[in-house]
C-alpha positions in Angstrom: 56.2 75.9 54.7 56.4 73.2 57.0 59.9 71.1 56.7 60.4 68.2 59.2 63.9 66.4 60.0 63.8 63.1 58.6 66.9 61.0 59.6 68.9 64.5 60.5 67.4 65.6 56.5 65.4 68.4 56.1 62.1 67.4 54.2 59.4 69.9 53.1 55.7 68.6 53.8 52.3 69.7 53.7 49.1 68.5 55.1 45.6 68.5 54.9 42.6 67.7 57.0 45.1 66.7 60.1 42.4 65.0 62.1 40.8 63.0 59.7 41.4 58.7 61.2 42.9 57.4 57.8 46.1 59.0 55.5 46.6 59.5 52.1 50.2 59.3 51.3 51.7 61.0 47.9 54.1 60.9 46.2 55.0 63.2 43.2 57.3 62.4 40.3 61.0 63.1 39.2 61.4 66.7 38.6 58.9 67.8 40.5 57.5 68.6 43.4 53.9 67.9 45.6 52.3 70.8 44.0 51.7 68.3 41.4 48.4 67.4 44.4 48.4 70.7 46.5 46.3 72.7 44.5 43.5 70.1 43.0 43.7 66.4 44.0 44.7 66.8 47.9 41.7 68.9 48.5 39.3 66.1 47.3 40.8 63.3 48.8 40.8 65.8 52.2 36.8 65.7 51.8 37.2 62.0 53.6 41.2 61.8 54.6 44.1 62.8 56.5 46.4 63.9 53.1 50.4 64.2 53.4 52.2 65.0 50.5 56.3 65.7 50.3 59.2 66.5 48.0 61.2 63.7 47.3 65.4 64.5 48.1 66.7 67.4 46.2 63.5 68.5 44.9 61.4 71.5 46.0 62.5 72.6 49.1 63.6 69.4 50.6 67.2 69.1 51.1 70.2 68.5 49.0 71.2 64.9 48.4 74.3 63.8 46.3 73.1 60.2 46.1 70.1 57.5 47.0 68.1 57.4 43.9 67.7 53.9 43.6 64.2 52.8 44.9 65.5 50.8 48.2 66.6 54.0 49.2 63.5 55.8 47.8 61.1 53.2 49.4 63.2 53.8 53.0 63.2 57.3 52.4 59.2 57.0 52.4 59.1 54.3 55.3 61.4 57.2 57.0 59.0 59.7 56.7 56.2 57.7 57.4 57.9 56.3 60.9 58.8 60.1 61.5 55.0 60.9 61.2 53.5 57.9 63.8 51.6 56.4 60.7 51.5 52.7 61.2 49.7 52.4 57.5 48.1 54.5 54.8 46.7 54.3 51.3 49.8 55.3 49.1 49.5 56.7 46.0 52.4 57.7 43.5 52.8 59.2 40.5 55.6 58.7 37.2 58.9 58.3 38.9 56.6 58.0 42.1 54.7 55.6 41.1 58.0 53.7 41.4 58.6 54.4 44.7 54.9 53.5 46.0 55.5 50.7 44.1 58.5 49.4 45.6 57.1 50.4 48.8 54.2 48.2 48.8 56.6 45.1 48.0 59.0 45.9 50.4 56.7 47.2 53.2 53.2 45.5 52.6 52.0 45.6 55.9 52.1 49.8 55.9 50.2 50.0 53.1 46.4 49.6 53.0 45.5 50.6 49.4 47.9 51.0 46.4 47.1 53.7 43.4 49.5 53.9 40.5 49.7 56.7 38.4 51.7 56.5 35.1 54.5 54.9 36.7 57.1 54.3 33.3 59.0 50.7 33.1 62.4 52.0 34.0 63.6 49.5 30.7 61.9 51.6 28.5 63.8 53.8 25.8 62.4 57.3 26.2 62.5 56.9 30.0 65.8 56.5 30.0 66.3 58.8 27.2 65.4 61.9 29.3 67.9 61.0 31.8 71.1 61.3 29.3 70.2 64.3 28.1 70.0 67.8 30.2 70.2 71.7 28.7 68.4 74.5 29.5 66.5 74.1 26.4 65.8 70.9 27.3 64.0 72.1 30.4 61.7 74.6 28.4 60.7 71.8 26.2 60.0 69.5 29.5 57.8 72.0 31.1 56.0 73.2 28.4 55.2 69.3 26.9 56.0 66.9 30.1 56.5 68.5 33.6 54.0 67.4 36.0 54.2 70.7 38.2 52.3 73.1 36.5 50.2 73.6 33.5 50.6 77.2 33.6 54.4 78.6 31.8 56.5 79.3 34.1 58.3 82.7 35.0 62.1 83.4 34.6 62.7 83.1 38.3 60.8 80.3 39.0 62.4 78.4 35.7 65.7 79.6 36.8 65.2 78.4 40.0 64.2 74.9 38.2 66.8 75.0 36.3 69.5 74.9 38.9 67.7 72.0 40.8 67.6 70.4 37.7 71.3 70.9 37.0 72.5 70.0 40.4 70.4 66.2 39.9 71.7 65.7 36.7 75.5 66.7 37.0 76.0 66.5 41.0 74.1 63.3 42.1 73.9 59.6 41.2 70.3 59.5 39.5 71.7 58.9 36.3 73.2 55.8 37.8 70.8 54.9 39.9 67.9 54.6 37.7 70.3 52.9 35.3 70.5 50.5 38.0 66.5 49.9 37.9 66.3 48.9 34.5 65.3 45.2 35.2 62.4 46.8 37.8 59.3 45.4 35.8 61.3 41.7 35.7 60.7 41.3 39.7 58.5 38.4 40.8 58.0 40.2 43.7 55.6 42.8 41.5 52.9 39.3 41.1 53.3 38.9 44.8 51.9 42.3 45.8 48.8 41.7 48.0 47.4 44.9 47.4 44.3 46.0 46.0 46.1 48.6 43.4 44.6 50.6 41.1 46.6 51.7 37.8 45.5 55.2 36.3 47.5 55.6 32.7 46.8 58.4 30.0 44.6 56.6 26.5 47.5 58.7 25.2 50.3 58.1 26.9 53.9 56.8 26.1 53.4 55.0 29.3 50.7 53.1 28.8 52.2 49.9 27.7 53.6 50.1 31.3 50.4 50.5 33.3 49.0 47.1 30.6 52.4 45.5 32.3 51.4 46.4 35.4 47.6 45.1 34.8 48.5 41.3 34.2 50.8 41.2 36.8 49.4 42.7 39.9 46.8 40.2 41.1 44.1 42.5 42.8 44.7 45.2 40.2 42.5 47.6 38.4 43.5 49.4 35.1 41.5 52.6 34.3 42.2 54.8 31.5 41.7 58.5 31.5 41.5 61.1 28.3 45.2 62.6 28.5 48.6 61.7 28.3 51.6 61.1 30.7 50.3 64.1 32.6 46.7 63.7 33.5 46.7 65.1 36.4 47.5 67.6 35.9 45.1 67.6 32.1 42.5 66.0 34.5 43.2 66.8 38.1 39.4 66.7 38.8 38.9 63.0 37.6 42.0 61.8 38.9 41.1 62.9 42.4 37.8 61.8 42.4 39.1 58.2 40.7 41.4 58.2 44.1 39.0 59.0 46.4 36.3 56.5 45.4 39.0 53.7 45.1 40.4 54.5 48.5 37.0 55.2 50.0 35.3 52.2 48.6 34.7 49.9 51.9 33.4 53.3 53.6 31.0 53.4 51.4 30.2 50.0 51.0 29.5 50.0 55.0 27.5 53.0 54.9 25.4 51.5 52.6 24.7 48.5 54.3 24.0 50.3 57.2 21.6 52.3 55.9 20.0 49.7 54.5 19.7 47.8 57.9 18.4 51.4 59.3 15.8 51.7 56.9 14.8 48.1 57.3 14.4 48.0 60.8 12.3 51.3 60.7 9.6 49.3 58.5 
């Protein structure tokens, strides 16, 4: 498994089709990893794209962090990682607590993003949001996976929810995400969000607990696209398929455009 040093930090990647000319950027949620993509959505968006995915700090097999869960130091950690890579832009996409960070990285960092796709990102103000934060057992974990978690739709093993389990103790009780996201509560209130020059589009779940968020999101992103999918707070990984290919056409979409014209010019000329 590939891991990088990122500002002397050890960060897992993966990558697909390395020599396409433009990059994907992804970013998984809170409490999970980039498996959330590797198995179903990278591999589309690879048909046309250089696709990098990575595990956020203290998650998967990136290293141990004890604090830096705000989203400044999310949004540098990205910029980071992107610097570290030689990518002077990409299309970013970002989903739940990631859809945060791509978020906060398109307003702090316009110029390095070319597209923006949000993806259930939660309004950090909202009660159950924070609600899962204040609360952590074991229990709780089973019940996570089994009716939230974003890593798998299969049930996990004892190892591998062992091995969950301590990650998920060490953010809760050893680091400063409690705090931190405490911190981002007033997120949503930013005029910076109706300043965002992006063309972004906003993928929410008809059933999800989020979707008030992504209707937020709607009226106040000026170039911004709402589409709904059948699912919940996890579609994709209910609809990995149509998620992909929703990415892929919206970050694809002046490719195609050209192509078109192009071939209409060809078959013009040919008359």
């Amino acid at each position: 498994m590939p891991v990088i040093k990122v500002n002397n930090r050890s960060v897992h990647i993966q990558e697909f089709n390395k020599g396409a000319r433009e990059t994907v950027l992804l970013v998984h949620g809170m409490f999970s990893n980039l498996s959330v993509y590797y198995f179903n959505i990278a591999p589309i968006l690879a048909q046309h794209f250089h696709v990098l995915m990575y595990d956020m700090k203290s998650h998967g097999m990136s290293e141990k962090c004890p604090d830096g869960y705000d989203l400044d130091s999310m949004s540098d950690d990205l910029f980071d990682l992107m610097n570290a890579m030689h990518l002077k832009s990409v299309y970013l996409a970002g989903y739940s607590f990631g859809g945060l960070v791509a978020l906060k990285t398109a307003m702090r960092y316009p110029e390095r993003v070319k597209k923006l796709a949000i993806i259930e990102a939660p309004d950090p103000n909202d009660d159950e949001t924070r609600g899962i934060m204040e609360i952590y057992s074991k229990e709780f974990l089973v019940d996570y996976i089994n009716n939230y978690t974003d890593t798998t739709r299969m049930r996990m093993g004892k190892r591998q929810l062992d091995k969950n389990h301590k990650m998920y103790e060490y953010l809760f009780n050893e680091t400063s995400i409690k705090a931190d996201m405490n911190n981002e509560r007033s997120f949503f209130a930013s005029p910076f969000i109706d300043q965002i020059p992006h063309d972004t589009l906003l993928i929410y779940g008809k059933d999800s607990n989020c979707l008030s968020s992504g209707r937020k999101l709607y009226h106040r992103i000026p170039r911004s696209k709402l589409v709904l999918i059948e699912g919940d707070h996890n579609v994709p990984i209910q609809q990995p398929a149509e998620t992909g290919q929703r990415l892929k056409d919206f970050f694809t979409g002046w490719q195609i455009k050209i192509k078109q014209i192009n071939h209409r010019l060809w078959h013009a000329l040919r008359l």
